[in-house]
Backbone as a chain_set.jsonl record, in Angstrom:
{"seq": "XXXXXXXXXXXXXXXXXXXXXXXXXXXXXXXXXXXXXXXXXXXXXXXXXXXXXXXXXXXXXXXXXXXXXXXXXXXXXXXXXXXXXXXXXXXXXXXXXXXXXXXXXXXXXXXXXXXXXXXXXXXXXXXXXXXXXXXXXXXXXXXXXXXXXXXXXXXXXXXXXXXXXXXXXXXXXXXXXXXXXXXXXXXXXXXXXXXXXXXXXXXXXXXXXXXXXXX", "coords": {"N": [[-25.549, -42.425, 15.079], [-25.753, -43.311, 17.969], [-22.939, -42.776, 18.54], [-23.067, -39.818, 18.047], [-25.544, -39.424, 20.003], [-23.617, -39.899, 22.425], [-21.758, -38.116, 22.526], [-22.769, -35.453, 23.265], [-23.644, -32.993, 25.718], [-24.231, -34.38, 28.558], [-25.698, -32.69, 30.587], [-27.185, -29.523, 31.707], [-26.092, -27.425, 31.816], [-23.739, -28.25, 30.026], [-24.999, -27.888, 27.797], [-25.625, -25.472, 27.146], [-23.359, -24.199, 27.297], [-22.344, -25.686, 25.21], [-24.437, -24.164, 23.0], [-23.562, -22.04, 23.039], [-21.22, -21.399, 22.079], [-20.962, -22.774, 19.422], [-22.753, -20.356, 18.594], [-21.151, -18.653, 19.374], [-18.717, -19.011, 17.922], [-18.768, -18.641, 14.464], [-18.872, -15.968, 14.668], [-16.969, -15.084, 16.119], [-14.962, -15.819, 14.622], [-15.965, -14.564, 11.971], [-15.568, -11.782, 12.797], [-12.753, -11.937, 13.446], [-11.412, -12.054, 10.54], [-12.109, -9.763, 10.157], [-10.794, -7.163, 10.896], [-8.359, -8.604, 10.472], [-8.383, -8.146, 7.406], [-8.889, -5.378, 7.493], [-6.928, -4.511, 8.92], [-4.929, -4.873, 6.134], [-5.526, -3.365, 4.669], [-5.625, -0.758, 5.877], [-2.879, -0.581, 6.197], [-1.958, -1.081, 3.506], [-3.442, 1.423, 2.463], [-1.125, 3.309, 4.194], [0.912, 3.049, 2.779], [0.544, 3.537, -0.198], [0.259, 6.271, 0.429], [2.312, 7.287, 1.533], [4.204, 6.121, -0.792], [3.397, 8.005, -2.553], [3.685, 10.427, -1.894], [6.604, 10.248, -1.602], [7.246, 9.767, -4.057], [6.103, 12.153, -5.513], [7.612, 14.216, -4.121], [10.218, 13.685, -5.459], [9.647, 14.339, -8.022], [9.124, 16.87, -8.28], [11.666, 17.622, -7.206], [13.155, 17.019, -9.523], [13.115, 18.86, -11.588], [14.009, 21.445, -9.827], [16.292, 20.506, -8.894], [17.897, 20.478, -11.941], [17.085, 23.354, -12.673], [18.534, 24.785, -10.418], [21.247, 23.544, -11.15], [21.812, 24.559, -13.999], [22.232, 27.486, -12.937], [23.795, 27.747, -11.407], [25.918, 26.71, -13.214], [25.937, 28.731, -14.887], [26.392, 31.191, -13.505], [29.051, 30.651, -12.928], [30.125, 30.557, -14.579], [30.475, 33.391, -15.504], [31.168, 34.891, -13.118], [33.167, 33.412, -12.21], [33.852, 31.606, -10.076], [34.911, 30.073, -7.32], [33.463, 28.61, -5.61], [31.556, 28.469, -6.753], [31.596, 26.307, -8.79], [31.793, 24.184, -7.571], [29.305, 24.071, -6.093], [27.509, 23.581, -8.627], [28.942, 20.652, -9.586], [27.99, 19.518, -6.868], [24.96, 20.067, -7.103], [24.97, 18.613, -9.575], [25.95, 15.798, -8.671], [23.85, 14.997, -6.919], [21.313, 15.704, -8.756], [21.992, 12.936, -10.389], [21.749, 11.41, -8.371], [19.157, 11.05, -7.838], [17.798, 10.188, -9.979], [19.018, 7.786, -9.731], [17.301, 6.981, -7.768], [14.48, 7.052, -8.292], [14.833, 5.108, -10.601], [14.964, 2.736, -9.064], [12.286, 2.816, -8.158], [10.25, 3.532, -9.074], [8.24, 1.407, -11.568], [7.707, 0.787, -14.201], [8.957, 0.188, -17.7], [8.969, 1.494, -19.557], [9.046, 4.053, -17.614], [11.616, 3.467, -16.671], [13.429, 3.409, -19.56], [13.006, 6.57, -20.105], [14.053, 7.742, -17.406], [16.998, 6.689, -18.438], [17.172, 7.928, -20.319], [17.081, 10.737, -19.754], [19.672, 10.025, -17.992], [21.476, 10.255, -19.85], [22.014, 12.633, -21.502], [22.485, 14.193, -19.019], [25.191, 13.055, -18.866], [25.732, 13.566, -21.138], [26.448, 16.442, -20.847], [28.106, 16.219, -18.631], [30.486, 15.096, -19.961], [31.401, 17.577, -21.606], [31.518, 19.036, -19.379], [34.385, 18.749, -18.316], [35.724, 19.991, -16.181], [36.74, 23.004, -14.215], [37.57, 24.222, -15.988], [36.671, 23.864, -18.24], [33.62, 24.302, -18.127], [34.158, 26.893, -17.494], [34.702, 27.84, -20.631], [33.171, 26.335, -22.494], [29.737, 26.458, -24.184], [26.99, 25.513, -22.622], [24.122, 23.49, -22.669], [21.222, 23.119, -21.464], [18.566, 22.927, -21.455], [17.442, 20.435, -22.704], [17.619, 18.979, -20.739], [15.416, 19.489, -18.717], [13.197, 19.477, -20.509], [13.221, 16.363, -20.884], [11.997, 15.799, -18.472], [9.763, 15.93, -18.202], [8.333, 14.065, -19.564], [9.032, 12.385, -17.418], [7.699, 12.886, -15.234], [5.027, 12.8, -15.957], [4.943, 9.906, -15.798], [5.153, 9.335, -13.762], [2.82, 11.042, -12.064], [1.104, 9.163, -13.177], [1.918, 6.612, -12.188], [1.199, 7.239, -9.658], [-1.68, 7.563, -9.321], [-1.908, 5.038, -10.454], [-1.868, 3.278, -8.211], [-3.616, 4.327, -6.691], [-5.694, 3.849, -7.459], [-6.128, 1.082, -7.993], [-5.957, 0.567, -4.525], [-8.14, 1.275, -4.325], [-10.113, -0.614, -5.854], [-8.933, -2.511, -4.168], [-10.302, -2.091, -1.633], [-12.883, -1.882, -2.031], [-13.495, -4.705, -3.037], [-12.807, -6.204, -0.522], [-14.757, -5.077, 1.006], [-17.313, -6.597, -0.815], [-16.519, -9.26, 0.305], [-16.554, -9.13, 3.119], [-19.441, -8.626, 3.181], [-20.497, -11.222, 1.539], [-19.816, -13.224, 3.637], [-21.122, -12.086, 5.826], [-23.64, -12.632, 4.799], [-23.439, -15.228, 4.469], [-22.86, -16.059, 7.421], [-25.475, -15.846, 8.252], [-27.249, -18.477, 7.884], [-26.033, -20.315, 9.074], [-25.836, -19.012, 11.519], [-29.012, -19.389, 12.121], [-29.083, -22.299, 11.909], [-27.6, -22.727, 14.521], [-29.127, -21.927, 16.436], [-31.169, -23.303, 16.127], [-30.364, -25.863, 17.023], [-29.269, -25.67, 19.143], [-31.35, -25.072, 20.434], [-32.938, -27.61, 20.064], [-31.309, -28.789, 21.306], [-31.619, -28.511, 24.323], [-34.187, -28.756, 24.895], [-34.942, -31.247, 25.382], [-33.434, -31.661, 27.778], [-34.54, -29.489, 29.106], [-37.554, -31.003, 28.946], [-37.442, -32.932, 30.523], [-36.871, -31.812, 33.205], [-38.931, -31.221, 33.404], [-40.837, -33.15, 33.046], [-40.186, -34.132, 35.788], [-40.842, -32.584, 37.514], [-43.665, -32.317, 37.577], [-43.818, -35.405, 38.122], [-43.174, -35.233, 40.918], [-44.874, -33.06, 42.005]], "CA": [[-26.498, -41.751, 15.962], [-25.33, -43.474, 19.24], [-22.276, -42.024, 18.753], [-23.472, -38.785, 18.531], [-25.778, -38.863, 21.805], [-22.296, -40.145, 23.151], [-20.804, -36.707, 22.547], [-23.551, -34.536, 23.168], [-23.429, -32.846, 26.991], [-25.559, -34.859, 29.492], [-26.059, -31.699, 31.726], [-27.637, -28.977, 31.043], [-24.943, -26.55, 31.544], [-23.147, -28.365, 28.948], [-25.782, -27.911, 26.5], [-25.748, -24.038, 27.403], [-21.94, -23.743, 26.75], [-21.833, -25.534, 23.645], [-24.795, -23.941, 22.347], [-23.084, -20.169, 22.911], [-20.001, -21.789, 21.182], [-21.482, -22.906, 18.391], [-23.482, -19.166, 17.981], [-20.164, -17.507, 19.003], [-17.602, -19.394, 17.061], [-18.854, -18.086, 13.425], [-19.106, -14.761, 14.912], [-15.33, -14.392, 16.294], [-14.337, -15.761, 13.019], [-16.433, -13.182, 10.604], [-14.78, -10.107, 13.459], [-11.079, -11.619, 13.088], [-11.119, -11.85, 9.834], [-12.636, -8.175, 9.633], [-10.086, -7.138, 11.876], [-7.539, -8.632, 9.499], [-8.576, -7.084, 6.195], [-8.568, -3.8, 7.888], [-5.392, -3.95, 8.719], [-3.783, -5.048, 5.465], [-5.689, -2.107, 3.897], [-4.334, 0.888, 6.107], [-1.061, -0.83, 5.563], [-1.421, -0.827, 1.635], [-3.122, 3.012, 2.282], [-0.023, 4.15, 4.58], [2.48, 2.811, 1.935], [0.582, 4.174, -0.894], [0.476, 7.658, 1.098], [4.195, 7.272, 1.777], [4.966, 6.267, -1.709], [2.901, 8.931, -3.6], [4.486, 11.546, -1.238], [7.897, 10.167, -2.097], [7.509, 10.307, -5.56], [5.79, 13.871, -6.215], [8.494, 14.751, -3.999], [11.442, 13.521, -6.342], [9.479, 14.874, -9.411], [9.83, 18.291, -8.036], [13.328, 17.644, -6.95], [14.36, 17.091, -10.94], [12.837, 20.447, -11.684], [14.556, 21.81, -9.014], [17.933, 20.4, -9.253], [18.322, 21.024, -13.307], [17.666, 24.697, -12.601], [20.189, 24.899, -9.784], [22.64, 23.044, -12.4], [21.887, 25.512, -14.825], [21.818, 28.84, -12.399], [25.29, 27.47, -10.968], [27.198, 27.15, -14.191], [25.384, 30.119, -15.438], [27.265, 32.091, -12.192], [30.063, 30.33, -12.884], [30.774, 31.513, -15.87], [30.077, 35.225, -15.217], [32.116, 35.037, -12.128], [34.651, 32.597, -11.87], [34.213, 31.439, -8.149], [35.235, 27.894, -6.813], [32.48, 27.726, -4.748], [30.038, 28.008, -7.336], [31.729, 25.042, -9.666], [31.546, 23.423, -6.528], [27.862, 23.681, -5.845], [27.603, 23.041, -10.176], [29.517, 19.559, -9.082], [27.327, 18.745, -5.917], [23.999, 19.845, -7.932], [25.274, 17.864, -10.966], [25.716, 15.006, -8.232], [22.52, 14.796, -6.526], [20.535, 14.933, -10.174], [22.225, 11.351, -10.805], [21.099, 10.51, -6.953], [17.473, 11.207, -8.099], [17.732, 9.504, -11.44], [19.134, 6.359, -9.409], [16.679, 6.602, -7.127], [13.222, 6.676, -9.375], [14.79, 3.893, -11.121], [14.161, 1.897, -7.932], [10.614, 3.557, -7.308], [9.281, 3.336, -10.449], [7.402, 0.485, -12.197], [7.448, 0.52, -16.123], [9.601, -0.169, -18.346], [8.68, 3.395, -20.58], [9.75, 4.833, -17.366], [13.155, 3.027, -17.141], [14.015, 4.527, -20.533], [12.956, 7.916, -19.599], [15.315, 8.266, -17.148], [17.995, 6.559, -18.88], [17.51, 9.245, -21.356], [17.759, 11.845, -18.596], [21.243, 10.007, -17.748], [22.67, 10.338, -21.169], [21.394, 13.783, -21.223], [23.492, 14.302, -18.611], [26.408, 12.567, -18.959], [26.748, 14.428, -22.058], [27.146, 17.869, -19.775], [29.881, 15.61, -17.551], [31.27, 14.703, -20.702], [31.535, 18.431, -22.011], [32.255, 19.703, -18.465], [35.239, 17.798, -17.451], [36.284, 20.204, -14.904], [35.995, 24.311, -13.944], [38.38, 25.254, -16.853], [35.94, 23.239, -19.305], [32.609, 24.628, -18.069], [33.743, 28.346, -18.019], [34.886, 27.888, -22.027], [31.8, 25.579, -22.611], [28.363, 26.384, -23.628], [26.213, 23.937, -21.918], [22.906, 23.686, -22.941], [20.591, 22.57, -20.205], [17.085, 22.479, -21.265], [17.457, 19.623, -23.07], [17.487, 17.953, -19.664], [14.132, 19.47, -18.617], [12.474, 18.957, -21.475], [13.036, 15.139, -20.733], [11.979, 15.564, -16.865], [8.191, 15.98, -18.202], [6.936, 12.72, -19.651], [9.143, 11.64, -16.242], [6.85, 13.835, -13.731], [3.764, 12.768, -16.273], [4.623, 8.781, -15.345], [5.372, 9.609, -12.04], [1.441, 10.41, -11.941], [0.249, 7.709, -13.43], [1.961, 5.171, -11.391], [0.045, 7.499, -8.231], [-3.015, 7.555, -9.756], [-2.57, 3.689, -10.467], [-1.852, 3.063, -7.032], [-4.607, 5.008, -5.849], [-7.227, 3.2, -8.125], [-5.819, -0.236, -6.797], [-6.144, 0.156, -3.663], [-9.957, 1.567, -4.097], [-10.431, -2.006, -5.73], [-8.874, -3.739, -3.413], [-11.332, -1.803, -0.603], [-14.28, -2.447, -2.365], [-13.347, -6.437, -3.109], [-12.964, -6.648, 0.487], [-16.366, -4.954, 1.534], [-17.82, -7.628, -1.235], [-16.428, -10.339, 0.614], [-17.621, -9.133, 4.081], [-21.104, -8.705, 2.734], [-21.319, -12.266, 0.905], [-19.652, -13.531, 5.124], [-22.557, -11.958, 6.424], [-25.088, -13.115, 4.569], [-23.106, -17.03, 4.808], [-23.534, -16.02, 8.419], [-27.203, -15.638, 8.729], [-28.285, -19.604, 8.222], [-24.789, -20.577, 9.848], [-26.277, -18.838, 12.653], [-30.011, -20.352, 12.364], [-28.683, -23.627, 12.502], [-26.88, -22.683, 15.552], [-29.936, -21.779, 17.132], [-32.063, -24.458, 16.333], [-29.407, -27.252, 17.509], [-29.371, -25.179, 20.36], [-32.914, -25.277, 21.223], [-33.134, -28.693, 20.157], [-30.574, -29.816, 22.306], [-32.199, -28.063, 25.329], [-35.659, -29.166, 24.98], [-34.506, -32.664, 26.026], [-33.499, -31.874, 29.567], [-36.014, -28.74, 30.065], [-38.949, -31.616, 29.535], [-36.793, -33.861, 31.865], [-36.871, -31.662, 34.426], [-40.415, -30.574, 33.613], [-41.552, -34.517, 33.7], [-39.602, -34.795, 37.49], [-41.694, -31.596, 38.323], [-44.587, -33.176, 37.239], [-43.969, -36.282, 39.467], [-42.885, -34.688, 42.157], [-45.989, -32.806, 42.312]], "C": [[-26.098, -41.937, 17.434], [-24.239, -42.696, 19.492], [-22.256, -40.658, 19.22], [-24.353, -38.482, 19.712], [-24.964, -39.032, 22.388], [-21.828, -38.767, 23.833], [-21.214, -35.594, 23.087], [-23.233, -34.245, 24.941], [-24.412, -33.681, 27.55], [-26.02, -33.653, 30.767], [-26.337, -30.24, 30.858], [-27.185, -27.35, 30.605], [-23.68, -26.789, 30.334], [-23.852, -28.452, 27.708], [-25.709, -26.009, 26.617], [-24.238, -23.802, 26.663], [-21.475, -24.424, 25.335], [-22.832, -25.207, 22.566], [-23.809, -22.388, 21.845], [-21.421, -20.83, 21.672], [-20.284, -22.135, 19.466], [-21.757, -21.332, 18.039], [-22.119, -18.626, 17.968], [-18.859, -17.608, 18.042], [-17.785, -18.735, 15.343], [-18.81, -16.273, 13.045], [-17.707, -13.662, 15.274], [-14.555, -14.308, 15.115], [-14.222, -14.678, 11.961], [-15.454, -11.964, 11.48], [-13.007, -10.564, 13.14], [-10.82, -11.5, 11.784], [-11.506, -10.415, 9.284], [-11.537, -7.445, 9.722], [-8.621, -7.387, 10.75], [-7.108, -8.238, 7.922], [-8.212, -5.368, 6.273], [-7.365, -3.566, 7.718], [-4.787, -4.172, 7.912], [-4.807, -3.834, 4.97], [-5.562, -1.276, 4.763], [-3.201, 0.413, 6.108], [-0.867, -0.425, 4.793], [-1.373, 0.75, 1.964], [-1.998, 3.558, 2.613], [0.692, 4.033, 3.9], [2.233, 3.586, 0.76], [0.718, 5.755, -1.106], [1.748, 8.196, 1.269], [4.962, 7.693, 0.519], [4.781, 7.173, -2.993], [3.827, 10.45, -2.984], [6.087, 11.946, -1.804], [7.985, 10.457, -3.631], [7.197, 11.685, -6.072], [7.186, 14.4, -5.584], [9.866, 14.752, -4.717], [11.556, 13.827, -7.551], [9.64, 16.092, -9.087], [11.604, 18.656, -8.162], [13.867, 17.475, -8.68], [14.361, 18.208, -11.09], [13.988, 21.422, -11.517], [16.603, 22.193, -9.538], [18.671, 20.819, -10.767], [18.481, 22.222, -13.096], [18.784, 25.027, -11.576], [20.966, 24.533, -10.695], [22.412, 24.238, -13.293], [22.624, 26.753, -14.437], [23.503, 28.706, -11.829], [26.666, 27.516, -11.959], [27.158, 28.139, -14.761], [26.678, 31.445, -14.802], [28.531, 31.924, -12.324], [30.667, 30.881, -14.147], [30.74, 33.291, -15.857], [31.254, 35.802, -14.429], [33.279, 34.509, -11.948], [34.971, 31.968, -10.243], [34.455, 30.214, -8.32], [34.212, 27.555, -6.498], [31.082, 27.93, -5.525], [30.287, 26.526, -8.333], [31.256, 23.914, -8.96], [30.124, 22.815, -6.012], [26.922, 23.305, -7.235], [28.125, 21.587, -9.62], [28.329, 18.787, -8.356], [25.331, 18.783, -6.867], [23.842, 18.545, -9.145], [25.073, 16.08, -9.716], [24.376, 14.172, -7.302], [21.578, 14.566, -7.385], [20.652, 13.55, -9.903], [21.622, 10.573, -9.782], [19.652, 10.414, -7.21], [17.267, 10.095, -9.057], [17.696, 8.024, -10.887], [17.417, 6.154, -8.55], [15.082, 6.285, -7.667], [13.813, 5.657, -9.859], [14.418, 2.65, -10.017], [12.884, 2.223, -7.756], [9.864, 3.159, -8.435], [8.788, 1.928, -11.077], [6.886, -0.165, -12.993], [8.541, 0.585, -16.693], [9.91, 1.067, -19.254], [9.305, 4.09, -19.268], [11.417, 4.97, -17.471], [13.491, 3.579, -18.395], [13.62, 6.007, -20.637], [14.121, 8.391, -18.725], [16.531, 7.438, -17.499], [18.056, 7.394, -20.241], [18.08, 10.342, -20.95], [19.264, 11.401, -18.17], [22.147, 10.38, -18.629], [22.38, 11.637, -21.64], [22.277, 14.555, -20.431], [24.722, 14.01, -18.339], [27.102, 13.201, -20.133], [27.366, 15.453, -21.365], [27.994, 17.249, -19.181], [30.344, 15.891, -18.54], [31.795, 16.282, -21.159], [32.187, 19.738, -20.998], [32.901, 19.009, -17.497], [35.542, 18.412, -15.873], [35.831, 21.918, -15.193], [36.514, 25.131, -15.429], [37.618, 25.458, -18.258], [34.455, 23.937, -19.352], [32.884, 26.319, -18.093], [34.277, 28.737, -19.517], [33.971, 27.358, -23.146], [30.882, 26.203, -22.896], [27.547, 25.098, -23.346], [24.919, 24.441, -22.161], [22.009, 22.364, -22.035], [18.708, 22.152, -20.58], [16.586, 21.555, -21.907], [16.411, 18.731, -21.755], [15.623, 18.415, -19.342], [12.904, 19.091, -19.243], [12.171, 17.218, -21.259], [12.718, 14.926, -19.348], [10.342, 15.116, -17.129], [7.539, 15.022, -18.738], [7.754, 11.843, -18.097], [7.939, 11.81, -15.358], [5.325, 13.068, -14.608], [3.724, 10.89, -15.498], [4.708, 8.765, -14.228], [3.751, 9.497, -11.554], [0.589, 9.635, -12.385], [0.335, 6.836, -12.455], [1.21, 5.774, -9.981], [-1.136, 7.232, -8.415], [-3.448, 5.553, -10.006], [-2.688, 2.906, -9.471], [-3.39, 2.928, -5.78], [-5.987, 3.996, -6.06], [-6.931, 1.54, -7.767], [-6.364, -0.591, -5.7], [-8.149, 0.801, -3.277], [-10.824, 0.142, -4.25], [-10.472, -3.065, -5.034], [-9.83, -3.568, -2.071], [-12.529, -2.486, -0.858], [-14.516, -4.077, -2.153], [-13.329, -6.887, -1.6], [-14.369, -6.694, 1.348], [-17.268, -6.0, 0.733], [-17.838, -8.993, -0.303], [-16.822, -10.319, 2.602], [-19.107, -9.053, 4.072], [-21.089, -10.367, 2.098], [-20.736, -12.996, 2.656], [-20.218, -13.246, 5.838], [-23.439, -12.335, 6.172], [-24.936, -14.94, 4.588], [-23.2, -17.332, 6.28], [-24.867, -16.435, 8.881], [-27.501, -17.132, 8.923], [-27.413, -20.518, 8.875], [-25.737, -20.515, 11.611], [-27.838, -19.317, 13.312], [-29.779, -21.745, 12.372], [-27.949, -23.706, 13.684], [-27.603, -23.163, 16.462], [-30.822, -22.883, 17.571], [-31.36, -25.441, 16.804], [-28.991, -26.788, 18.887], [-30.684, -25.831, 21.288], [-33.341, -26.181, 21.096], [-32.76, -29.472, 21.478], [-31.063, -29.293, 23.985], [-33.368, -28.082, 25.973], [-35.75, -30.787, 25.394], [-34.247, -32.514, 27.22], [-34.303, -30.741, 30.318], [-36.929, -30.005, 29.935], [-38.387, -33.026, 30.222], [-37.018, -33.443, 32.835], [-38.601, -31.438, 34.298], [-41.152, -32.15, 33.844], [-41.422, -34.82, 34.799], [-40.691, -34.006, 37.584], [-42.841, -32.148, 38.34], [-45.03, -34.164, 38.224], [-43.697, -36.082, 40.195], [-44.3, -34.442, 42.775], [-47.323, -33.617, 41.995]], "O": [[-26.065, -40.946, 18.163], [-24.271, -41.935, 20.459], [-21.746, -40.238, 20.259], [-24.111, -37.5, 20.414], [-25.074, -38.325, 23.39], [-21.618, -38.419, 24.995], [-20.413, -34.723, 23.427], [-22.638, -35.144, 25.537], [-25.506, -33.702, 26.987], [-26.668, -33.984, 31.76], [-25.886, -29.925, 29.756], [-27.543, -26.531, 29.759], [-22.932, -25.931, 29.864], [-23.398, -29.001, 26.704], [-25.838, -25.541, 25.486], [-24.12, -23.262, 25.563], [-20.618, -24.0, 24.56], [-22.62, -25.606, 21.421], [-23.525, -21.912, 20.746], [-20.978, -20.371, 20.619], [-19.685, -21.615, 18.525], [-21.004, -20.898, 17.167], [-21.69, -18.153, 16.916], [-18.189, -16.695, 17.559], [-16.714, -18.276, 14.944], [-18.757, -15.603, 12.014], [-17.414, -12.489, 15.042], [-13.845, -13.417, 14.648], [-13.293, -14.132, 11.367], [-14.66, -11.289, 10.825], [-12.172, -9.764, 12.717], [-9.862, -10.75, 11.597], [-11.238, -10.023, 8.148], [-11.138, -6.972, 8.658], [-7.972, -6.433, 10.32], [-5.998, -8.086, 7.412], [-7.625, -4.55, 5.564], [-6.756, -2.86, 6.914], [-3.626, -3.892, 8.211], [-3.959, -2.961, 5.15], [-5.035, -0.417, 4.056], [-2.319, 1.263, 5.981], [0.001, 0.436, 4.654], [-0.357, 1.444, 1.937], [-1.496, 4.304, 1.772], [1.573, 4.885, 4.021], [3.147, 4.306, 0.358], [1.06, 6.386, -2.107], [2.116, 9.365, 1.153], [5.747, 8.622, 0.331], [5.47, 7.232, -4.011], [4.443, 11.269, -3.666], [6.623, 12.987, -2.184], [8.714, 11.269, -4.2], [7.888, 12.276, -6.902], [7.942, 14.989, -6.356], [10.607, 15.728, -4.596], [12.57, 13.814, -8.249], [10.539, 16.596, -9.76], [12.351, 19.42, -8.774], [15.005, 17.851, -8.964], [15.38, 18.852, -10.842], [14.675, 22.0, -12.359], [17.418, 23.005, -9.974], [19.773, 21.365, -10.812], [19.627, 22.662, -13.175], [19.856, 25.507, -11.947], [21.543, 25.501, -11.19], [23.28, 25.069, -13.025], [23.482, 27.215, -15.189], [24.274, 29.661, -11.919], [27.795, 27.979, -11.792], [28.186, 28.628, -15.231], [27.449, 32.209, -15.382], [29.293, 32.816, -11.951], [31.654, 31.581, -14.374], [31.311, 34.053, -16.637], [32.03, 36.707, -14.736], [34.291, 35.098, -11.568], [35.991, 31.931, -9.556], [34.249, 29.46, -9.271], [33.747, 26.464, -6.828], [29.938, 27.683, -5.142], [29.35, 25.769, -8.585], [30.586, 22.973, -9.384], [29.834, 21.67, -5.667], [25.799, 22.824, -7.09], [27.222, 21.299, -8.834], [27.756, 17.805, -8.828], [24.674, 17.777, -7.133], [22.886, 17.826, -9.434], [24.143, 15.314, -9.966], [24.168, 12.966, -7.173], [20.878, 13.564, -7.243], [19.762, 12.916, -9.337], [21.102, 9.469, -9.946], [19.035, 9.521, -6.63], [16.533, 9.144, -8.787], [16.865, 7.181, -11.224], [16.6, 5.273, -8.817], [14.583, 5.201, -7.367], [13.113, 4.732, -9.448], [13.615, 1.755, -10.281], [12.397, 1.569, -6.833], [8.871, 2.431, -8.448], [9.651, 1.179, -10.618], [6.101, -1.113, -12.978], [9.354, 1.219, -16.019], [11.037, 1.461, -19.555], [10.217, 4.848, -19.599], [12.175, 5.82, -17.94], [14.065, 4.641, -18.15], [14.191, 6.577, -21.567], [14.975, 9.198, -19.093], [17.32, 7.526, -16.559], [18.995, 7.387, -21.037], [19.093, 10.898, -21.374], [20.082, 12.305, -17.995], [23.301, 10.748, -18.407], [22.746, 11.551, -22.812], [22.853, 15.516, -20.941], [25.363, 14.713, -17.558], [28.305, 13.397, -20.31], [28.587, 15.497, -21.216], [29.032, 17.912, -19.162], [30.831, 17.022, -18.518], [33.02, 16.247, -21.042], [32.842, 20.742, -21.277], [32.519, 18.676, -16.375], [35.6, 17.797, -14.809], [34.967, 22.253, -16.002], [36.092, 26.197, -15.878], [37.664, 26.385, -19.067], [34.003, 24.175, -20.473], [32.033, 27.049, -18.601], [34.324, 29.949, -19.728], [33.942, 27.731, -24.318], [30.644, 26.942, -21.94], [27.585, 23.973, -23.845], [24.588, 25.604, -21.93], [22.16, 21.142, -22.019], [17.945, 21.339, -20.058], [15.356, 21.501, -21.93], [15.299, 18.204, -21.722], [14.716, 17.683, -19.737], [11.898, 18.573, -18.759], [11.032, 16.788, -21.443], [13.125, 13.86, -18.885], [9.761, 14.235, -16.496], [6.325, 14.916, -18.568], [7.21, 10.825, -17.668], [7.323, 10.872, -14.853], [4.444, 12.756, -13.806], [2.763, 10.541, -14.812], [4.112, 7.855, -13.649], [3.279, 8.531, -10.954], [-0.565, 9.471, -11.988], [-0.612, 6.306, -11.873], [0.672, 4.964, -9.226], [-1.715, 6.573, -7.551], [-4.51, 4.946, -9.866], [-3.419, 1.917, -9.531], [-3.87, 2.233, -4.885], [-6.861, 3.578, -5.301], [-7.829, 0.933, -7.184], [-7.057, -1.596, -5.545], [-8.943, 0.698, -2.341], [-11.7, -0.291, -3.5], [-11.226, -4.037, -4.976], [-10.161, -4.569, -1.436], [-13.082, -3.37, -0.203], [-15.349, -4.619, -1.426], [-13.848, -7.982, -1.384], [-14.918, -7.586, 1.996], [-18.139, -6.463, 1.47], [-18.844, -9.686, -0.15], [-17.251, -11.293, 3.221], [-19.819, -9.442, 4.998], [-22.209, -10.79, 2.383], [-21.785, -13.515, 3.037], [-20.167, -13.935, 6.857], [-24.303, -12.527, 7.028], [-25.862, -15.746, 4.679], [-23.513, -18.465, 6.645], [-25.165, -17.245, 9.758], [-28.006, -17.382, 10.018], [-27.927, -21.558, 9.287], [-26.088, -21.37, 12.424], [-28.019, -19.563, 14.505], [-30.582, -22.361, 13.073], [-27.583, -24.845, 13.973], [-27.391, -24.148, 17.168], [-31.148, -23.296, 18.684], [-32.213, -26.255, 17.16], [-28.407, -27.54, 19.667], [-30.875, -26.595, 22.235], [-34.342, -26.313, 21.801], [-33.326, -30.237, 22.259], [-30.625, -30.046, 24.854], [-33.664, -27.673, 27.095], [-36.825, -31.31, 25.689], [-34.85, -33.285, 27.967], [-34.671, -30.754, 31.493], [-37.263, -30.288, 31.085], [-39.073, -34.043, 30.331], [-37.402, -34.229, 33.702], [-39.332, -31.553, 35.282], [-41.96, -32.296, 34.761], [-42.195, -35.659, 35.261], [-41.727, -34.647, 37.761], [-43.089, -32.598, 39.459], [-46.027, -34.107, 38.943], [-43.911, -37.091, 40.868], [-44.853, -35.126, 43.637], [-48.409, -33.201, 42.397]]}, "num_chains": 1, "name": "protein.A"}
């Protein structure tokens, strides 16, 4: 007890400044940590915004790129140009750039063998079209490959959709935990008060006993 009147302010400006400290210290706390939740959730949102973007966009791009591969050796055979084997080649090479690249993006294990189906899928067509002399004597049958693009594009939206529903949880769990920090607030902050007004009622009826004898 001695101790503690030790510590306590003897003036009455130091009972003023460490009552506001007391009220405001639980109060900066609950705002930084608000403050800090926020920002890891528009982080997560911008990444999940980023990475849903990126992915619809690379499920199109198989689509895409198979029919170019197709529409290119298609031409190529009809015609005989260089510069369509050529853009058959760079098509054919960009696929595999996709394929690699969902295998980094992706998230399951069912997808990983999806597109390692789609590789061997196409590696047969390498294998069958070694070069221009091979693909205009070749039939190449292509819709194999598409056919295996569509449980890709279907996990593709799952993993958005599981993303999405994540980070709704992780919103909510946060608004939980600012609501039960507000309401651990409230008697945080009545004990503030009262150890306030305790500690202040000791040198108001100090000065109010001088006034007293004075007068």
């Amino acid at each position: 007890m001695r101790l503690m009147r030790r510590l306590l302010p003897k003036s009455l400006n130091g009972f003023l400044l460490l009552g506001l400290g007391a009220i405001a210290a639980p109060l900066l706390i609950a705002i930084l940590l608000a403050i800090f939740q926020q920002r890891q959730l528009t982080a997560a949102s911008q990444r999940l915004v980023l990475e849903s973007v990126q992915l619809a966009g690379l499920s199109q791009d198989l689509y895409e790129k198979i029919a170019s591969l197709e529409r290119s050796a298609r031409l190529y055979q009809v015609l005989r140009d260089g510069t369509l084997f050529a853009a058959y080649r760079n098509n054919d090479e960009q696929l595999a750039n996709i394929i690699r690249v969902l295998h980094g993006r992706m998230k399951s294990s069912e997808a990983d063998s999806r597109l390692d189906a789609l590789s061997i899928g196409q590696q047969v067509i390498r294998d069958t079209v070694r070069d221009a002399a091979a693909l205009a004597g070749a039939p190449v049958e292509f819709p194999d490959l598409a056919d295996r693009v569509e449980p890709i594009a279907a996990l593709i939206e799952q993993q958005i959709n599981a993303g999405r529903a994540a980070l709704q949880e992780r919103t909510e769990r946060a608004q939980r935990q600012l609501l039960w920090e507000s309401t651990l607030l409230l008697p945080i902050f009545a004990v503030a008060i009262l150890a306030v007004t305790l500690g202040l009622g000791r040198p108001l009826r100090q000065i109010d006993r001088a006034i007293g004898e004075l007068g």
